[in-house]
C-alpha positions as CSV (number, residue, x, y, z in Angstrom):
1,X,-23.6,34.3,-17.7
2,X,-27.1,35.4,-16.9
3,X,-27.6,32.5,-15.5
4,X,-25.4,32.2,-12.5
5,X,-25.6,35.9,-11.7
6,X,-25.5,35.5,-8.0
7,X,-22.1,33.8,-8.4
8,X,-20.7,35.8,-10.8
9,X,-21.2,38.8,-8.4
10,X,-19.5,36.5,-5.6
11,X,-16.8,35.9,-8.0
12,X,-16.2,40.1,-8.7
13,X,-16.8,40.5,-5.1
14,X,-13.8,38.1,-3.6
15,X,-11.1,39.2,-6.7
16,X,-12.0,43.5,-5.3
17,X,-12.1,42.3,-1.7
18,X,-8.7,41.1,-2.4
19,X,-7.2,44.1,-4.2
20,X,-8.2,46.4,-1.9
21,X,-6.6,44.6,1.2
22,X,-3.4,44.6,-0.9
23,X,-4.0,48.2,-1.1
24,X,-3.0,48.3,-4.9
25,X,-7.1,48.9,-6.1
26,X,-9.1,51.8,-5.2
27,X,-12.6,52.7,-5.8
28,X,-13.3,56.3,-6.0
29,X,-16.6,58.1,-6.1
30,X,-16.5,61.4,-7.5
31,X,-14.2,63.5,-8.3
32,X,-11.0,62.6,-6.3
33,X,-9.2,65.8,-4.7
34,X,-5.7,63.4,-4.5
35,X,-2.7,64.5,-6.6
36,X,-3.1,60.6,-8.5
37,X,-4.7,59.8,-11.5
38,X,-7.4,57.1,-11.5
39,X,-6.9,54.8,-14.6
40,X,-9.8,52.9,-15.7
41,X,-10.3,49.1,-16.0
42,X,-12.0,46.3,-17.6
43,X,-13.6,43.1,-15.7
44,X,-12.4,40.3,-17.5
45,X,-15.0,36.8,-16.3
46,X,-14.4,33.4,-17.1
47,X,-15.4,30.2,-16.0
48,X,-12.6,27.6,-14.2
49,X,-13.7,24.1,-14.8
50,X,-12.3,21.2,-13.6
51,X,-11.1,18.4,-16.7
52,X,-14.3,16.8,-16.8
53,X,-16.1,19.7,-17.9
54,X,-17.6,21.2,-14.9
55,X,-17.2,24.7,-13.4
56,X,-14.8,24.8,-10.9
57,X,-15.2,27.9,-9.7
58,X,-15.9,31.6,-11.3
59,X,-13.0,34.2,-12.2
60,X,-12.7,37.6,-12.4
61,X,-9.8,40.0,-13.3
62,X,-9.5,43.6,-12.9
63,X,-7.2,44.7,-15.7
64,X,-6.3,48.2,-15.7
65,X,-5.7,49.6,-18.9
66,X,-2.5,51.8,-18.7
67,X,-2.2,53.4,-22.3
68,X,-4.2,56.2,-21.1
């Protein structure tokens, strides 16, 4: 993974891009003042590849862990 940071970062960067136009993801600095409460969440990364062994493209998913 160290080794294809830069992509990795793209990766994280077009999966939050995406949330936050759905409006269903969030980022909050501080304490918020809003009457909601902010869950926390995990960044699952994995690698796509294509059937001949080669990476496709690089995935991340937000999950949010709602047991809290």
């Amino acid at each position: 993974m160290r080794d294809n940071l830069q992509e990795w970062q793209a990766g994280l960067r077009f999966k939050l891009e995406s949330l936050i136009k759905a409006k269903t993801f969030k980022i909050l600095k501080g304490l918020p003042l809003l009457k909601v409460t902010p869950r926390s969440c995990k960044i699952v990364l994995r690698n796509k590849m294509h059937t001949d062994n080669i990476i496709a493209r690089y995935k991340a998913k937000v999950i949010i862990q709602g047991f809290e």
